[in-house]
KEDONU-729848 format. One record per atom (N, C-alpha, C, CB): atom name; residue in three letters; z, x, y. Coordinates in nm, 2 decimals, padded with zeros to 4 digits. Glycine has a CB too. Layout:
! residues N
+------+-----+--------+--------+--------+
: atom : res :      Z :      X :      Y :
+------+-----+--------+--------+--------+
:   CA : ALA :      Z :      X :      Y :
...
+------+-----+--------+--------+--------+
//
This chain:
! residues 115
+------+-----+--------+--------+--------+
: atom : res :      Z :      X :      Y :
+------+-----+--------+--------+--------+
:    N : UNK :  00.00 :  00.08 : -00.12 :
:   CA : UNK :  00.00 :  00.00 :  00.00 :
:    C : UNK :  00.00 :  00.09 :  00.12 :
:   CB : UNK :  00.12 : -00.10 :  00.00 :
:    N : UNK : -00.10 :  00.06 :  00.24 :
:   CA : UNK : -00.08 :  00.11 :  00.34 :
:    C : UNK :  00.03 :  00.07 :  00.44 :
:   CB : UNK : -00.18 :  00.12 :  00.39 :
:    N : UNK :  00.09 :  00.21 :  00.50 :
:   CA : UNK :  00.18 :  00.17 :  00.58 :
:    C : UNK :  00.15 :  00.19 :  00.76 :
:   CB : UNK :  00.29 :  00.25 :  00.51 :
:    N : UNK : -00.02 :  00.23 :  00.75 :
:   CA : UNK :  00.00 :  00.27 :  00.90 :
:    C : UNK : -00.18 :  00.32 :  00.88 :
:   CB : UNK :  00.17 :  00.42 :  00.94 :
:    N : UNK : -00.28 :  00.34 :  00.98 :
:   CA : UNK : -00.38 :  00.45 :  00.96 :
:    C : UNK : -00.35 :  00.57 :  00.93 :
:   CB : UNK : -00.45 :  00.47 :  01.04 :
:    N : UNK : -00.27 :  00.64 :  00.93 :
:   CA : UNK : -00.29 :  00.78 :  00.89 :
:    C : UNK : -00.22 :  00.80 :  00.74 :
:   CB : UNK : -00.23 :  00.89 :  01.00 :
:    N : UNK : -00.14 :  00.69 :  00.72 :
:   CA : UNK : -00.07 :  00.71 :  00.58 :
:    C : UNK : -00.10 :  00.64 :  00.44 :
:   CB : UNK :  00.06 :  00.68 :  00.60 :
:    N : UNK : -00.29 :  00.65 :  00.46 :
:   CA : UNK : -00.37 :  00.55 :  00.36 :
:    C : UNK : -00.43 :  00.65 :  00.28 :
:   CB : UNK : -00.49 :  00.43 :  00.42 :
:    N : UNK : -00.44 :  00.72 :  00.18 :
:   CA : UNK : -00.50 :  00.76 :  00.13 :
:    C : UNK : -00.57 :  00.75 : -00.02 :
:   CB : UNK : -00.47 :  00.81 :  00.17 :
:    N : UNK : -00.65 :  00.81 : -00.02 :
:   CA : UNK : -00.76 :  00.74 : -00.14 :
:    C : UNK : -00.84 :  00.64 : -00.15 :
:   CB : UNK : -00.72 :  00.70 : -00.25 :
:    N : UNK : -00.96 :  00.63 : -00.16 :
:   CA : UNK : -01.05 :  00.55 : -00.15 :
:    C : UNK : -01.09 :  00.45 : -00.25 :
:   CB : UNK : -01.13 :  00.62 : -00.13 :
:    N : UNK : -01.02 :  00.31 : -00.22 :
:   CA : UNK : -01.12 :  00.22 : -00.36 :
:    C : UNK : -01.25 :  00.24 : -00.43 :
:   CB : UNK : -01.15 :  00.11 : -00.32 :
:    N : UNK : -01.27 :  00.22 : -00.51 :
:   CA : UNK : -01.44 :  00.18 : -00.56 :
:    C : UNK : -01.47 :  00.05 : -00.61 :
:   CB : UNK : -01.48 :  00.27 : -00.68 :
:    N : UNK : -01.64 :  00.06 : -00.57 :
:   CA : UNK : -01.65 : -00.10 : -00.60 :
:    C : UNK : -01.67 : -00.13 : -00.74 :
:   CB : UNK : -01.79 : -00.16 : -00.53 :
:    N : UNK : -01.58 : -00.20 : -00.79 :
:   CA : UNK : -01.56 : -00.30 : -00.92 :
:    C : UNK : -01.72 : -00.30 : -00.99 :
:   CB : UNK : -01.50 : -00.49 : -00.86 :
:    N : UNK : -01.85 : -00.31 : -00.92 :
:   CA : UNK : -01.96 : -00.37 : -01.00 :
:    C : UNK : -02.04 : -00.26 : -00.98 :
:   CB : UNK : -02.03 : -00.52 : -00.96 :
:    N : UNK : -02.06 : -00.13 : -00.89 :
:   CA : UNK : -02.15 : -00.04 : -00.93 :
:    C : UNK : -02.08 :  00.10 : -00.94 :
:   CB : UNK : -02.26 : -00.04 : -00.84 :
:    N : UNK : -01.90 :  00.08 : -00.88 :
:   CA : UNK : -01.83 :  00.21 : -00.89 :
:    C : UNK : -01.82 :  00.30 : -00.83 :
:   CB : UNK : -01.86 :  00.26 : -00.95 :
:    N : UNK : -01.97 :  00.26 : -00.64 :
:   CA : UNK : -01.97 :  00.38 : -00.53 :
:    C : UNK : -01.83 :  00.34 : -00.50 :
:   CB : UNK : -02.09 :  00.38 : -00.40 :
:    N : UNK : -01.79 :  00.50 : -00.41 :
:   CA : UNK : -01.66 :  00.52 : -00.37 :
:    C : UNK : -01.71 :  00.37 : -00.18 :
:   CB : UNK : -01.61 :  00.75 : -00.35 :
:    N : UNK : -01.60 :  00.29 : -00.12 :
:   CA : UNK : -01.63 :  00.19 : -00.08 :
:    C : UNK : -01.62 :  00.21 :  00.04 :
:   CB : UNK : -01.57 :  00.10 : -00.13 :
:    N : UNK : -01.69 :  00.15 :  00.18 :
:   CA : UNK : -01.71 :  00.20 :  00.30 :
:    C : UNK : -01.60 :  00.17 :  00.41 :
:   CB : UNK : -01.82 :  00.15 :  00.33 :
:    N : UNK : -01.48 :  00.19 :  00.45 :
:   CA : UNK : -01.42 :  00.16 :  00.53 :
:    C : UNK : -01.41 :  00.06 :  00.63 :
:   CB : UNK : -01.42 :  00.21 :  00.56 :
:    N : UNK : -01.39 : -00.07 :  00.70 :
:   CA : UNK : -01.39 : -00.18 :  00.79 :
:    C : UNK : -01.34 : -00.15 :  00.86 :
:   CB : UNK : -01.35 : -00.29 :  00.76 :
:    N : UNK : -01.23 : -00.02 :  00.87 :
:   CA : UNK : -01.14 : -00.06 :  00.98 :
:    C : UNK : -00.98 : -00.14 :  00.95 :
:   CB : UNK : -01.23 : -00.16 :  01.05 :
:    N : UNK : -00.91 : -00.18 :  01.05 :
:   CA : UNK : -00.80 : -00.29 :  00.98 :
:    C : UNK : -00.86 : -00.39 :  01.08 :
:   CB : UNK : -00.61 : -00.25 :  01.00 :
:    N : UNK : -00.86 : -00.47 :  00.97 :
:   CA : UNK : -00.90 : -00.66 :  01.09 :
:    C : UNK : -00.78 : -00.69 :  01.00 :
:   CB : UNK : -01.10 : -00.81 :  01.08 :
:    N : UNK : -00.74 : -00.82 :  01.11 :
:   CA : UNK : -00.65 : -00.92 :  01.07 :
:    C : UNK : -00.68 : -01.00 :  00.99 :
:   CB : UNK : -00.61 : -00.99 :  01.16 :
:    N : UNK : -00.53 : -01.07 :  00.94 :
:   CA : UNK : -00.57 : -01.14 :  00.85 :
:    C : UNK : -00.45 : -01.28 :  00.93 :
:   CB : UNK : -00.54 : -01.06 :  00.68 :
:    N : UNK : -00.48 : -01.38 :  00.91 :
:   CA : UNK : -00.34 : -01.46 :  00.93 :
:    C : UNK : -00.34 : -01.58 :  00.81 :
:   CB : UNK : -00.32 : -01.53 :  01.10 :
:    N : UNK : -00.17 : -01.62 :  00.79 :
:   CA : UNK : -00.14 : -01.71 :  00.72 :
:    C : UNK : -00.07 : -01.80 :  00.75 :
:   CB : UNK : -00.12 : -01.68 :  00.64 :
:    N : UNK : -00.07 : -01.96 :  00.74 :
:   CA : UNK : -00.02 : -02.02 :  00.73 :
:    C : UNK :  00.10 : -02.02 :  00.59 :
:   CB : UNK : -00.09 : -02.08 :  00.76 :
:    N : UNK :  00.24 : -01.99 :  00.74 :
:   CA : UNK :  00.36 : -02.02 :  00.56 :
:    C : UNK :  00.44 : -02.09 :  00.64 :
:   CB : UNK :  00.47 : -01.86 :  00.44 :
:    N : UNK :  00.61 : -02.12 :  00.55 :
:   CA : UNK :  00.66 : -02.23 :  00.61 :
:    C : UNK :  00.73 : -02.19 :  00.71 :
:   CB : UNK :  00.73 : -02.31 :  00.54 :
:    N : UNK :  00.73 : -02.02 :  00.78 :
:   CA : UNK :  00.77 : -02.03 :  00.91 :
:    C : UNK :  00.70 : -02.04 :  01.00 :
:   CB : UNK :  00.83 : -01.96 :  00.94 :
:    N : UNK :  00.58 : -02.07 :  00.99 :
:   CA : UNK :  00.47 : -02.09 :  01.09 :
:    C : UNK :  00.37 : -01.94 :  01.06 :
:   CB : UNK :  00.56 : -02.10 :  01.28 :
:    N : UNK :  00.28 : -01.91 :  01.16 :
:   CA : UNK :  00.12 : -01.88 :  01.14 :
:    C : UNK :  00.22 : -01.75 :  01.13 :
:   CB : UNK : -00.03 : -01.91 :  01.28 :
:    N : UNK :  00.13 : -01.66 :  01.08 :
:   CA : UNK :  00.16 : -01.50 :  01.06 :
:    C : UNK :  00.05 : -01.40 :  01.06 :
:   CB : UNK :  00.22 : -01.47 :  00.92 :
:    N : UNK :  00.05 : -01.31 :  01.16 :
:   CA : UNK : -00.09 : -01.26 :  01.12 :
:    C : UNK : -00.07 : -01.14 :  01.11 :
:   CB : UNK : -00.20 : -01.28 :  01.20 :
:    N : UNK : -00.11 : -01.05 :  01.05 :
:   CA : UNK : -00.11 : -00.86 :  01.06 :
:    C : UNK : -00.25 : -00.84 :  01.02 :
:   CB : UNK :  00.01 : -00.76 :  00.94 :
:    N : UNK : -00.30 : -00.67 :  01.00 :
:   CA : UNK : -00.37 : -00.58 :  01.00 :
:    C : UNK : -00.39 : -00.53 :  00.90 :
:   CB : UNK : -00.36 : -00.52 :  01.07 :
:    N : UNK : -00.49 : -00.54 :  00.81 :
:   CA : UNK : -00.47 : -00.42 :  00.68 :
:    C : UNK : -00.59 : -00.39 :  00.68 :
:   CB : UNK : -00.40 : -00.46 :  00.52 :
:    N : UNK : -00.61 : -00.31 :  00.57 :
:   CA : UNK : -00.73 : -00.21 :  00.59 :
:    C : UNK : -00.80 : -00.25 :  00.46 :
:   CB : UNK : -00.69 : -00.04 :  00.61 :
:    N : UNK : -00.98 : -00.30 :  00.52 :
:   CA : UNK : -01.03 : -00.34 :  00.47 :
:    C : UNK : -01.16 : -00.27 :  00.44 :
:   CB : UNK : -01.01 : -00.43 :  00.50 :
:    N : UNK : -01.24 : -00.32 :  00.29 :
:   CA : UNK : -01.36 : -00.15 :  00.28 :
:    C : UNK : -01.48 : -00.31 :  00.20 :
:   CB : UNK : -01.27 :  00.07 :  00.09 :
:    N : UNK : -01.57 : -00.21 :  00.24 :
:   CA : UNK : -01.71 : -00.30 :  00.13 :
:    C : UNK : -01.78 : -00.20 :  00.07 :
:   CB : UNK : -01.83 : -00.41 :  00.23 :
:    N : UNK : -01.90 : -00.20 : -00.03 :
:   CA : UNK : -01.96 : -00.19 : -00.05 :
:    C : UNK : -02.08 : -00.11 :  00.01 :
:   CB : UNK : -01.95 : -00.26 : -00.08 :
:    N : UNK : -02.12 :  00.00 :  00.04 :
:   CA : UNK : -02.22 :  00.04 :  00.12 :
:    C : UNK : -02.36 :  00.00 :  00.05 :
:   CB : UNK : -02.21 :  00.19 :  00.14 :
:    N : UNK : -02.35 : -00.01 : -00.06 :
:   CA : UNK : -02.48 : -00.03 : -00.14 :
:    C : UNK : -02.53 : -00.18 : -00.08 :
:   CB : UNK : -02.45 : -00.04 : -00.33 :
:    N : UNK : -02.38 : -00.28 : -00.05 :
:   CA : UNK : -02.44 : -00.43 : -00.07 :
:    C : UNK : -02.43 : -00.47 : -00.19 :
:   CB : UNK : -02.58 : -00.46 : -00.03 :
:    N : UNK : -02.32 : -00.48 : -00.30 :
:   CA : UNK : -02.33 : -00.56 : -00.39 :
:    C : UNK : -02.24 : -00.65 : -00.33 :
:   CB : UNK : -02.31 : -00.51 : -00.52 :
:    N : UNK : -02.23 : -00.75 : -00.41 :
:   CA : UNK : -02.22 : -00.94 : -00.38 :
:    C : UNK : -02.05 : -00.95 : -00.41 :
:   CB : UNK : -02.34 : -01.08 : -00.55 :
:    N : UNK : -01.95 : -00.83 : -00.35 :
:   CA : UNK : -01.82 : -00.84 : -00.38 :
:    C : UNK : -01.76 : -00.86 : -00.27 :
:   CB : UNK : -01.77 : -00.74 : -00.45 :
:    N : UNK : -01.79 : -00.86 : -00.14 :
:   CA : UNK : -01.74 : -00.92 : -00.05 :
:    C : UNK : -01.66 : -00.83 :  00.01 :
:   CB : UNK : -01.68 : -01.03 : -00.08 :
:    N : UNK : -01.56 : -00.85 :  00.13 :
:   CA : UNK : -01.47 : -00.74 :  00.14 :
:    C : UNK : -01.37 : -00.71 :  00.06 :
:   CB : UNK : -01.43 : -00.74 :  00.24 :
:    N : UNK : -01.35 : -00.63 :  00.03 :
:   CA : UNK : -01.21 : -00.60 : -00.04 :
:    C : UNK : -01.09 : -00.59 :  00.04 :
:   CB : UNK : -01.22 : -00.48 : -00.10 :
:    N : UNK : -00.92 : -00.62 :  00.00 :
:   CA : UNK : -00.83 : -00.58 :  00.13 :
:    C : UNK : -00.72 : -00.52 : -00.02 :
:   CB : UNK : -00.76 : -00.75 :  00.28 :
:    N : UNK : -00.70 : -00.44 : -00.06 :
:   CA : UNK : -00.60 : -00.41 : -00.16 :
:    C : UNK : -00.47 : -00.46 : -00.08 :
:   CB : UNK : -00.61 : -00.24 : -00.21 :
:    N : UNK : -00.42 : -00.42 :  00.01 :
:   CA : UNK : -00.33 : -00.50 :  00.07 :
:    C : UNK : -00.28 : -00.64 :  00.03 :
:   CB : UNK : -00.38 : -00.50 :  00.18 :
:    N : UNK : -00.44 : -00.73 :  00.04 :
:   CA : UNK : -00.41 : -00.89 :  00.04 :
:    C : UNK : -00.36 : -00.90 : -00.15 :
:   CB : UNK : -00.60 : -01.02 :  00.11 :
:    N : UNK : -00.43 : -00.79 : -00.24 :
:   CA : UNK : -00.39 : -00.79 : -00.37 :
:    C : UNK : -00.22 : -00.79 : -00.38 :
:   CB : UNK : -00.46 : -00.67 : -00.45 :
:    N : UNK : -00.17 : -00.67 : -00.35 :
:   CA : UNK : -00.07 : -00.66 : -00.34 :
:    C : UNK :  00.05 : -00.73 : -00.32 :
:   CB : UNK : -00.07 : -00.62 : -00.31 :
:    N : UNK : -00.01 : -00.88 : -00.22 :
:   CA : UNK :  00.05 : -01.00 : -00.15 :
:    C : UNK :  00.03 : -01.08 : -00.22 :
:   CB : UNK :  00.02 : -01.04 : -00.04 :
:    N : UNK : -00.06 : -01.06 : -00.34 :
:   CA : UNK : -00.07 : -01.17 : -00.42 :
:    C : UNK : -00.20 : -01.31 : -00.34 :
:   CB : UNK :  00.10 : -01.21 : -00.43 :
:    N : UNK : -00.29 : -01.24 : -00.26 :
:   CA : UNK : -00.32 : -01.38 : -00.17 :
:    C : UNK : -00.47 : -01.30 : -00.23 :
:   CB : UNK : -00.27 : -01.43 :  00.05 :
:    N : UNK : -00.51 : -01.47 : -00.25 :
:   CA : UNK : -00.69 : -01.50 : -00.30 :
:    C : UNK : -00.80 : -01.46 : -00.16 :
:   CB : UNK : -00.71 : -01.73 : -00.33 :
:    N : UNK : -00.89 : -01.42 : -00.17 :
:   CA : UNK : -01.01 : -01.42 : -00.10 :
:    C : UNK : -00.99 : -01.56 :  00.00 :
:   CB : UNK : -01.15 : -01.41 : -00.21 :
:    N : UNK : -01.03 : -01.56 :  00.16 :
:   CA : UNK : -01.05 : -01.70 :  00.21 :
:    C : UNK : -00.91 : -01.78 :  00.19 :
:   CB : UNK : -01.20 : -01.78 :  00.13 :
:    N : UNK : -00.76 : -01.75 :  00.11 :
:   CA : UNK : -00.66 : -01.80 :  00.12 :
:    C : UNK : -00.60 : -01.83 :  00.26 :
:   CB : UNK : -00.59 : -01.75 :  00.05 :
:    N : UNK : -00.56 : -01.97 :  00.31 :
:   CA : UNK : -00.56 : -01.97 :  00.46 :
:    C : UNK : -00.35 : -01.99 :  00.45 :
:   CB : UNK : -00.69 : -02.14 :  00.55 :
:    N : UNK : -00.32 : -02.06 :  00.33 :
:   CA : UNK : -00.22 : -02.12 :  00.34 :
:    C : UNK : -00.10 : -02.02 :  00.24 :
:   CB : UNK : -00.26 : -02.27 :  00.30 :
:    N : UNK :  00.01 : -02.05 :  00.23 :
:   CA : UNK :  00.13 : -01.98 :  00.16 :
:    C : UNK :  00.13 : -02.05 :  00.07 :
:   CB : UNK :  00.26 : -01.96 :  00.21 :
:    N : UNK :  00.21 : -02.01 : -00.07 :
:   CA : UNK :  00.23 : -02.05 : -00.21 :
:    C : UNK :  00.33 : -02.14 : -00.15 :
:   CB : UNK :  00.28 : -01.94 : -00.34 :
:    N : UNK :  00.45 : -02.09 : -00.08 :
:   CA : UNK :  00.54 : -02.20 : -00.03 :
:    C : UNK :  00.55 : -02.34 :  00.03 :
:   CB : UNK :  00.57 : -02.15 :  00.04 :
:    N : UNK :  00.43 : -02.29 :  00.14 :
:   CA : UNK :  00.40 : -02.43 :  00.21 :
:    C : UNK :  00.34 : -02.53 :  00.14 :
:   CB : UNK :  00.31 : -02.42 :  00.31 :
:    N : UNK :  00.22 : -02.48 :  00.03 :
:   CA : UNK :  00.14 : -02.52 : -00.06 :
:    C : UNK :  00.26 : -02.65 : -00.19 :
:   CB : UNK :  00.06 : -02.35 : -00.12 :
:    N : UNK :  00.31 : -02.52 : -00.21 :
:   CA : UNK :  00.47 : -02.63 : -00.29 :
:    C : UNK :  00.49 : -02.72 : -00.24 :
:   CB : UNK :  00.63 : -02.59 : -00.29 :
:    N : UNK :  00.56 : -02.68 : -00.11 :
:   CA : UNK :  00.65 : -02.78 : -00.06 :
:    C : UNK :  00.58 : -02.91 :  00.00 :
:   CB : UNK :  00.75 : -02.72 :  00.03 :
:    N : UNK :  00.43 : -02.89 :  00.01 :
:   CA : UNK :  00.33 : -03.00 :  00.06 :
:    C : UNK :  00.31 : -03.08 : -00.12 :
:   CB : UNK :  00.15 : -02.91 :  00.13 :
:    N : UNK :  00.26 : -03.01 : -00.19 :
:   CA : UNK :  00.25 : -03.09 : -00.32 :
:    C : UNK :  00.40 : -03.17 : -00.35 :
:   CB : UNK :  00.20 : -02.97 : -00.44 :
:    N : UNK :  00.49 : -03.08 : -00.33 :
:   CA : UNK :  00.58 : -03.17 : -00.37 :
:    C : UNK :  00.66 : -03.30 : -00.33 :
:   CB : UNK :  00.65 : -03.11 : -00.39 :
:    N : UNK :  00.67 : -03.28 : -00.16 :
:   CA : UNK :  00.63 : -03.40 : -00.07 :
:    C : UNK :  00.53 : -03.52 : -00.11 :
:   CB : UNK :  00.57 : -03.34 :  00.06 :
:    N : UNK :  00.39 : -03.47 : -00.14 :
:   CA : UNK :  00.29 : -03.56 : -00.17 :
:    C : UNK :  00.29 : -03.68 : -00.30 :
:   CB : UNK :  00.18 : -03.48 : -00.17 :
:    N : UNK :  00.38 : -03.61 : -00.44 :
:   CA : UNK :  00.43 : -03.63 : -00.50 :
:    C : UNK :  00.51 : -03.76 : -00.51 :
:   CB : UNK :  00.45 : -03.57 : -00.50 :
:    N : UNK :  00.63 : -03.72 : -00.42 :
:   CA : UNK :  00.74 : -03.83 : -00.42 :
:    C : UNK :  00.70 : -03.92 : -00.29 :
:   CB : UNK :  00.91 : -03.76 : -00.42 :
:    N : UNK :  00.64 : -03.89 : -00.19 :
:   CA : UNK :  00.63 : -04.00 : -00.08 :
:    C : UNK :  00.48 : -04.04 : -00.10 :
:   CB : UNK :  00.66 : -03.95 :  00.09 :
:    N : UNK :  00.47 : -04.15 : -00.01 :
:   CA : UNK :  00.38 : -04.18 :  00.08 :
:    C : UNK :  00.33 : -04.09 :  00.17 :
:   CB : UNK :  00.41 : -04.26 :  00.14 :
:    N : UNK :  00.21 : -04.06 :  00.21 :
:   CA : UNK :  00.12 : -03.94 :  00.24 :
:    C : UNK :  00.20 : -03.93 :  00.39 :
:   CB : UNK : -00.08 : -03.98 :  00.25 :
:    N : UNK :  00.21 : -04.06 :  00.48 :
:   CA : UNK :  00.21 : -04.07 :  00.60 :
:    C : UNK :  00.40 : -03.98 :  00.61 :
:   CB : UNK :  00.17 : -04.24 :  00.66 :
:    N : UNK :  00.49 : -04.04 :  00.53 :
:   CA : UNK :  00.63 : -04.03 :  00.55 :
:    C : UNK :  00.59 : -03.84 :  00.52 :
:   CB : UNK :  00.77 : -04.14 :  00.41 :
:    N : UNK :  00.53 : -03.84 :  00.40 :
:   CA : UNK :  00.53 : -03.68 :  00.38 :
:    C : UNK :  00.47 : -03.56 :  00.47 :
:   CB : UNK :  00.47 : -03.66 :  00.27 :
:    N : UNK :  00.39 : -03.63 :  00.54 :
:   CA : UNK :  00.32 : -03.57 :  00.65 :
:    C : UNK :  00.43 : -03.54 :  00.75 :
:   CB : UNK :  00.22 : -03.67 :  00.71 :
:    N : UNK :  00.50 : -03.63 :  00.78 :
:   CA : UNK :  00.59 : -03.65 :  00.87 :
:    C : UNK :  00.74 : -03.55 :  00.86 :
:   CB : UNK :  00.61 : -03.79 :  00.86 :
:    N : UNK :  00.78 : -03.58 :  00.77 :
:   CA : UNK :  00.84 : -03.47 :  00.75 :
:    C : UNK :  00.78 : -03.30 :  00.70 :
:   CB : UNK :  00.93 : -03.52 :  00.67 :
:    N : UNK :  00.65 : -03.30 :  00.68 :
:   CA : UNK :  00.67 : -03.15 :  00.72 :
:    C : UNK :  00.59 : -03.12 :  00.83 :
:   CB : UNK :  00.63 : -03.04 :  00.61 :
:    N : UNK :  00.61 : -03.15 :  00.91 :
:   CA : UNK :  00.61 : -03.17 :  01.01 :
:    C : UNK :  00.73 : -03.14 :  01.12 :
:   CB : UNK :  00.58 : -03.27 :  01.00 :
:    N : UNK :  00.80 : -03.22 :  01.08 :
:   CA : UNK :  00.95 : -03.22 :  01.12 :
:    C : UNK :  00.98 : -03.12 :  01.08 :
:   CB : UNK :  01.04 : -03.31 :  01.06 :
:    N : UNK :  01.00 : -03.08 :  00.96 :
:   CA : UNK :  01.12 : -02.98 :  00.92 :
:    C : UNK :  01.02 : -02.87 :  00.92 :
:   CB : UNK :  01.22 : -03.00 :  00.75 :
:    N : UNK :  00.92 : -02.86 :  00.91 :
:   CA : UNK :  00.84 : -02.71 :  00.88 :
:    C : UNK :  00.80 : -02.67 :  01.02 :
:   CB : UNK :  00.69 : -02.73 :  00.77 :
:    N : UNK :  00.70 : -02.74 :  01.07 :
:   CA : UNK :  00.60 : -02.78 :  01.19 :
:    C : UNK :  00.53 : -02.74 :  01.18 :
:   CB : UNK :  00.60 : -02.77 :  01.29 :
:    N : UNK :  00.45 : -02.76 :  01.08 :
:   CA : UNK :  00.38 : -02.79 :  00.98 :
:    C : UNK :  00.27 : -02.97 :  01.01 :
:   CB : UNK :  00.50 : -02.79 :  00.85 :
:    N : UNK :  00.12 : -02.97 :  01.09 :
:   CA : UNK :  00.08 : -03.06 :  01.07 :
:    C : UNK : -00.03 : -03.05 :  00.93 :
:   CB : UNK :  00.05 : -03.09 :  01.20 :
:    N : UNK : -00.05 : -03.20 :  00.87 :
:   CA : UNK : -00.16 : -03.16 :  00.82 :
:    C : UNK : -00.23 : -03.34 :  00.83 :
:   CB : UNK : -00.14 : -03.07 :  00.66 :
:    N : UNK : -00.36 : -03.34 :  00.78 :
:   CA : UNK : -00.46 : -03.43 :  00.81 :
:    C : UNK : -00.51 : -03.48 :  00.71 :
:   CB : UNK : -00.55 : -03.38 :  00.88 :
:    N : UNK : -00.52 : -03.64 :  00.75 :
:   CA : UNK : -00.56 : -03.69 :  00.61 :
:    C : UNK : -00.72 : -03.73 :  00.60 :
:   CB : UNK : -00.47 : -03.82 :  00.57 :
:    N : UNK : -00.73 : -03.70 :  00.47 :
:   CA : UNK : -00.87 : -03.70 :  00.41 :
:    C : UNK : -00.86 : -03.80 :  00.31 :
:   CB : UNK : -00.92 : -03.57 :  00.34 :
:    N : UNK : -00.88 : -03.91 :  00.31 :
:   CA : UNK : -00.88 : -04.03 :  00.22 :
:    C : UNK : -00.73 : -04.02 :  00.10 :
:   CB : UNK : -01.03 : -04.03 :  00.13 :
:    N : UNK : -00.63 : -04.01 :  00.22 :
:   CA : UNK : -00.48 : -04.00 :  00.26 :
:    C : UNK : -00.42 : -03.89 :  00.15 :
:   CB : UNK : -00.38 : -04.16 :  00.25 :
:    N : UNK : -00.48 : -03.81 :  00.18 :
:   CA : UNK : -00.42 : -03.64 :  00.07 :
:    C : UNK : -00.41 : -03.57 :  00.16 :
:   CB : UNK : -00.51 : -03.55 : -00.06 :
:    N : UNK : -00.36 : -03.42 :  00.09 :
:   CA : UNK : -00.32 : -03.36 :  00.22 :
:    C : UNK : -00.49 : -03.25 :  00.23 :
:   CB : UNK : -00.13 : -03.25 :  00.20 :
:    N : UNK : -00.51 : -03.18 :  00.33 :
:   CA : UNK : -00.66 : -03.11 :  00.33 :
:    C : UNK : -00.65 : -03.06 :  00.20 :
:   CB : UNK : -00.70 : -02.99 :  00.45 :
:    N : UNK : -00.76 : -02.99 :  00.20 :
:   CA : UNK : -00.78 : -02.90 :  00.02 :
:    C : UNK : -00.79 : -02.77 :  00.05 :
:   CB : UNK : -00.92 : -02.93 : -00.09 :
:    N : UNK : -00.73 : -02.69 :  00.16 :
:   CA : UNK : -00.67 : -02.57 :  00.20 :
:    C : UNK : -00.52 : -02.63 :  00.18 :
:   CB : UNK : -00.72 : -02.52 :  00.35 :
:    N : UNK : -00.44 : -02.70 :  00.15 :
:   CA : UNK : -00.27 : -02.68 :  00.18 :
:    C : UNK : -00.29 : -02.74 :  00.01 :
:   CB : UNK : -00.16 : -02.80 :  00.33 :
:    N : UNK : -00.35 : -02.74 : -00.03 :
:   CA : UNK : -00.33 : -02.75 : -00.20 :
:    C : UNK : -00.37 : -02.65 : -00.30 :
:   CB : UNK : -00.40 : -02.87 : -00.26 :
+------+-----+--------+--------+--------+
//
């Protein structure tokens, strides 16, 4: 795990042809969890060749978070589990309340990013 730019070293390789992988830079990343939005910097590499693997962030591996993941395992719970026992509108409402936490209904579920 990187702790900083100068204290990263070694270079990934790409998974499907094995070149050593081209540097991005650190861009952000942010997430929705249940203390509200979070965002930091990690350092991300692609493919110089252009194969079809997208960016890589070993970082986001480490965190355990999927490619395009916008939301937390936590929030993600505690929304399913709300949705569960209430009514969409009362469950909305309280996480809302207690989280602050909005979310929006799609033929009254919660979006299909918080699931």
């Amino acid at each position: 795990v990187c702790h900083g730019p100068k204290q990263c070293s070694g270079r990934p390789v790409c998974p499907v042809c094995g070149t050593p992988l081209e540097n991005k830079g650190w861009l952000p990343r942010t997430l929705m969890t249940v203390i509200g939005f979070i965002t930091w910097k990690r350092k991300v590499w692609r493919c110089p060749k252009g194969c079809k693997t997208g960016q890589i962030a070993p970082f986001d591996s480490e965190l355990g978070l999927k490619p395009n993941q916008r939301t937390g395992t936590e929030l993600k719970q505690t929304a399913c589990v709300l949705a569960v026992f209430l009514p969409f509108n009362i469950a909305a409402l309280l996480l809302k309340i207690l989280l602050g936490q909005e979310c929006q209904a799609k033929n009254q579920k919660f979006r299909h990013d918080m699931i």
